[in-house]
C-alpha positions in Angstrom: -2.0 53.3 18.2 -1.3 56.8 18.2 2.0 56.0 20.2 3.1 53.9 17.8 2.7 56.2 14.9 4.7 58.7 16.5 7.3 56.6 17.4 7.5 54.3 14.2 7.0 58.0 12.7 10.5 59.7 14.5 12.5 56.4 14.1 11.9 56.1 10.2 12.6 59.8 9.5 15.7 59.3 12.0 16.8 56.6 9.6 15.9 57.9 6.7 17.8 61.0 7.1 21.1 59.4 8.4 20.9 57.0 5.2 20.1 59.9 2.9 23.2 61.7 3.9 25.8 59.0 5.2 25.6 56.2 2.8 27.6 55.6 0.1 26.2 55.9 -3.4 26.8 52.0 -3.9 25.2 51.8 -0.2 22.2 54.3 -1.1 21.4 52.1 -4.4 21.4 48.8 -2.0 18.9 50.8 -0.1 16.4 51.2 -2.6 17.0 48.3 -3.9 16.0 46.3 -0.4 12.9 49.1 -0.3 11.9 47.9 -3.9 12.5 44.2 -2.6 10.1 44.9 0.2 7.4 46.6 -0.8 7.3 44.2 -3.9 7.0 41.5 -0.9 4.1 43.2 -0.3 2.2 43.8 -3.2 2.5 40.3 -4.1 1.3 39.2 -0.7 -1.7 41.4 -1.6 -2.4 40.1 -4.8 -2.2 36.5 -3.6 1.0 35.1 -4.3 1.9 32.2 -2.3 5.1 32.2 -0.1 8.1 30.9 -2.4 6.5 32.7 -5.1 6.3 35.6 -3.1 10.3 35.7 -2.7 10.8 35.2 -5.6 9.1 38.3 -7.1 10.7 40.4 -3.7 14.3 38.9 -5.2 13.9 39.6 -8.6 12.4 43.1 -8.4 14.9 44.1 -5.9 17.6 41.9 -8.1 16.8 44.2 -11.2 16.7 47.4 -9.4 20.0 46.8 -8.2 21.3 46.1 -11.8 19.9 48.6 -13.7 20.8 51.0 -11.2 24.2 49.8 -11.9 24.3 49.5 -15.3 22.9 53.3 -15.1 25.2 54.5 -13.1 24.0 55.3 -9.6 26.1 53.0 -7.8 29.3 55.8 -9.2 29.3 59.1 -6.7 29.8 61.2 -10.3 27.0 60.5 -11.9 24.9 63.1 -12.8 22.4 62.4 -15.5 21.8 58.6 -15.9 19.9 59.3 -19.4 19.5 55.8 -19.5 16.7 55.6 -17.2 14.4 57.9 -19.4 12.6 55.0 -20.9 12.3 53.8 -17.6 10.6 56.5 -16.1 8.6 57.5 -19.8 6.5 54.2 -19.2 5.8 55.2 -15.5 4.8 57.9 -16.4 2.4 57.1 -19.2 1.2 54.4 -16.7 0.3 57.0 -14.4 -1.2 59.8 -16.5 -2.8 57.8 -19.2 -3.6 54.1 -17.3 -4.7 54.8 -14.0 -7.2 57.2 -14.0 -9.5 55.0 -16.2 -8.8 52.2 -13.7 -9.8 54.1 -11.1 -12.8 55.4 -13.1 -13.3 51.7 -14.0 -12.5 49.9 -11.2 -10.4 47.2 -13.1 -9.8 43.5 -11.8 -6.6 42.4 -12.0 -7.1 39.2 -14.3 -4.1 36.9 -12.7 -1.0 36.9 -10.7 1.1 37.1 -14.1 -0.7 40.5 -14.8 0.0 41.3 -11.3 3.4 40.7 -11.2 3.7 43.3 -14.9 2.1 45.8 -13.0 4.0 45.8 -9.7 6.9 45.9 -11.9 6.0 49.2 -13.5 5.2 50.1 -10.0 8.0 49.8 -8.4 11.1 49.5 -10.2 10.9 53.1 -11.6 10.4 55.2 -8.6 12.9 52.7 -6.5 15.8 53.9 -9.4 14.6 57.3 -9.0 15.2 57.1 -5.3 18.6 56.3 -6.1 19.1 58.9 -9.3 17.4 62.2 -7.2 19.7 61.3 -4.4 22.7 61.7 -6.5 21.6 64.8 -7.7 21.3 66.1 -4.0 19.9 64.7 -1.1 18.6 67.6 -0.4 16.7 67.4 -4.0 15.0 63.7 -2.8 14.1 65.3 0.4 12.2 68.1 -1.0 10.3 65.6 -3.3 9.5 63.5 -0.8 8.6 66.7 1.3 5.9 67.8 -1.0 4.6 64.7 -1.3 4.1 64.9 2.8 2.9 68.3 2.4 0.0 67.1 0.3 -0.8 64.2 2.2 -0.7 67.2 5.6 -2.7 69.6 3.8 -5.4 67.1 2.0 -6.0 65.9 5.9 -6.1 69.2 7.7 -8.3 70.7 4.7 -10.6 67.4 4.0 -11.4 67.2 8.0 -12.0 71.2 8.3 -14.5 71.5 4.8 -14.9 68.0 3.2 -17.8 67.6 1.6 -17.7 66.2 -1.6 -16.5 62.7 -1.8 -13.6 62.5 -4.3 -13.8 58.7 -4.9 -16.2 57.0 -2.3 -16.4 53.8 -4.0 -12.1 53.6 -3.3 -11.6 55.9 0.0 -14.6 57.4 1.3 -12.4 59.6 3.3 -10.9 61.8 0.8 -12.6 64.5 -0.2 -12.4 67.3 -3.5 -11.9 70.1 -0.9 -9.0 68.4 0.7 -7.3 67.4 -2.8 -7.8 71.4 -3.6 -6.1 72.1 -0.1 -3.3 70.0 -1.3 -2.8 71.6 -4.1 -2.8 75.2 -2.4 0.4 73.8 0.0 2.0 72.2 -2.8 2.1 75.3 -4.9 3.1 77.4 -1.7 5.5 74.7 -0.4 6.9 74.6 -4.5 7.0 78.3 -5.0 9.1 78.9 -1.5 11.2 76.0 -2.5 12.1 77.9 -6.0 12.6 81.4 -4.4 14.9 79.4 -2.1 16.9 77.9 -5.0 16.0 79.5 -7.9 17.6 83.4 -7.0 17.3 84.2 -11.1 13.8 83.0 -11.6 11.5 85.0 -13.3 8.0 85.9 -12.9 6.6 83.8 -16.0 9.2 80.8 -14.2 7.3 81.0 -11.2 4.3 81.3 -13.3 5.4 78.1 -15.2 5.8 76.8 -11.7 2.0 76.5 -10.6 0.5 74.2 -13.2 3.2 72.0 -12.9 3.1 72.0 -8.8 -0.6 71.6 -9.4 0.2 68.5 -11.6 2.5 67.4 -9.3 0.2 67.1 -6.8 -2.9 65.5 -8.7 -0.5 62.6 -9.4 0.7 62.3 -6.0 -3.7 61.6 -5.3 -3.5 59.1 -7.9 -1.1 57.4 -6.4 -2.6 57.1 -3.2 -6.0 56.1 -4.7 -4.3 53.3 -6.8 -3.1 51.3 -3.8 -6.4 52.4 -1.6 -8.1 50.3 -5.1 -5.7 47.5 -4.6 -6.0 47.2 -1.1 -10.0 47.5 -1.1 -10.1 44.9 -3.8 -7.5 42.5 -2.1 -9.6 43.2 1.0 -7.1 44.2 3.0 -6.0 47.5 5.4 -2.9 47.7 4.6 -0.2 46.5 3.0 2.0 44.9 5.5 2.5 44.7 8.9 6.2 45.7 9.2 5.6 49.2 9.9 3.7 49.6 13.9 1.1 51.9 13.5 2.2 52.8 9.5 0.8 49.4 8.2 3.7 48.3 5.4 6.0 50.0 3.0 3.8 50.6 0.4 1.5 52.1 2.5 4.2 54.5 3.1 5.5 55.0 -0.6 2.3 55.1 -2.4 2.1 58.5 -3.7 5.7 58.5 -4.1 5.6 55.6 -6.9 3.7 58.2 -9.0 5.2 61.1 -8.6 9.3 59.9 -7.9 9.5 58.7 -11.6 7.9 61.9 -12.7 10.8 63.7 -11.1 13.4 61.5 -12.2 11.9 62.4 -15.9 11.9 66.0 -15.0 15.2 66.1 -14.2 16.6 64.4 -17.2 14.7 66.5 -19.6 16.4 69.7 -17.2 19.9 68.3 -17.7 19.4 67.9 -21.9 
């Protein structure tokens, strides 16, 4: 199993990283697109959509992220700030801040596939345009998102395993712990505030200041995330989300902190580029 991590682990980054810098804007949007298309694949499966409907959702969720990111823009090398897409990520966001952590708290039942289906559309479709709008911005600027997402994951491990104690959220994934999700935190604000002395050569002490609280934010999203598919899974009784991944389980087992934290981003940016 381990094997297959590793190698499943070097091929994807291998990939990722050739598309991140080689494609095509037009190319990079059919990318995220097909990611959107797959993962939603996924979710539906999990919910318990039968086959045909089940391609349908993938088609149409990866359908609509390729036309909005068109009609925004980011099939078009120049540009820059899609302001379009602010509605877009507004409702991710509010989903994320103000939704989820009283369905976590709560433990809510999906009530039916249609209610499914809204949901995996707020989801997904934001942070699969986001992958396409931070990329245009820089790849370099997607890569260091998707970084500190990583480095949170990393750190919550490495810090949970060394002194967990307190269970974060038993009842969703008994293996997370409070001290691992401050450990996170700690990397993600050191990851952040290297990242901005890299970048940032005229920041000033209340900017890097300004910096923590929002890294820190950053970061307790990201562990929303990643509980709100551990909920979905644990309630569709499943592991993981798919199988297409050896050793990684399925897409969305791979994105889900990302679907919380990418639109967030894309927001950020936006409000920058006023």
């Amino acid at each position: 199993m381990l094997k297959a991590r590793v190698i499943t682990a070097l091929v994807l980054l291998a990939g990722l990283l050739a598309a991140l810098f080689l494609l095509p804007a037009s190319g990079w949007l059919l990318f995220a697109s097909l990611i959107c298309a797959v993962a939603a694949s996924e979710w539906a499966t999990m919910l318990g959509f039968g086959g045909v409907a089940r391609n349908i959702y993938a088609v149409i969720l990866g359908s609509l992220c390729l036309a909005a990111g068109a009609v925004a823009g980011l099939h078009q090398e120049a540009t820059v700030a899609p302001f379009g897409l602010a509605p877009v990520y507004a409702v991710s966001a509010l989903f994320w801040v103000l939704c989820v952590p009283f369905w976590l708290r709560s433990r809510w039942q999906l009530p039916g596939q249609g209610a499914a289906a809204l949901v995996g559309l707020v989801l997904l479709l934001p942070p699969s345009l986001a992958i396409a709008h931070l990329r245009l911005l820089s790849p370099w600027l997607l890569l260091g998102v998707m970084a500190a997402v990583w480095v949170a994951d990393i750190a919550a491990y490495f810090t949970g395993r060394a002194f967990g104690r307190r269970k974060l959220a038993p009842s969703i994934s008994p293996g997370k712990s409070w001290e691992g999700a401050y450990g996170a935190m700690a990397g993600v604000v050191i990851y952040g505030l290297i990242c901005l002395n890299h970048v940032g050569h005229d920041v000033t002490a209340s900017g890097y200041l300004l910096a923590v609280p929002v890294l820190v934010a950053f970061t307790a999203v990201s562990i929303i995330g990643d509980l709100f598919e551990s909920l979905i899974k644990r309630q569709a009784g499943v592991k993981d989300s798919g199988s297409l991944l050896p050793g990684h389980g399925g897409v969305l087992d791979r994105i889900d902190s990302l679907t919380s934290t990418l639109p967030i981003a894309g927001l950020l940016t936006l409000w920058m580029a006023r």
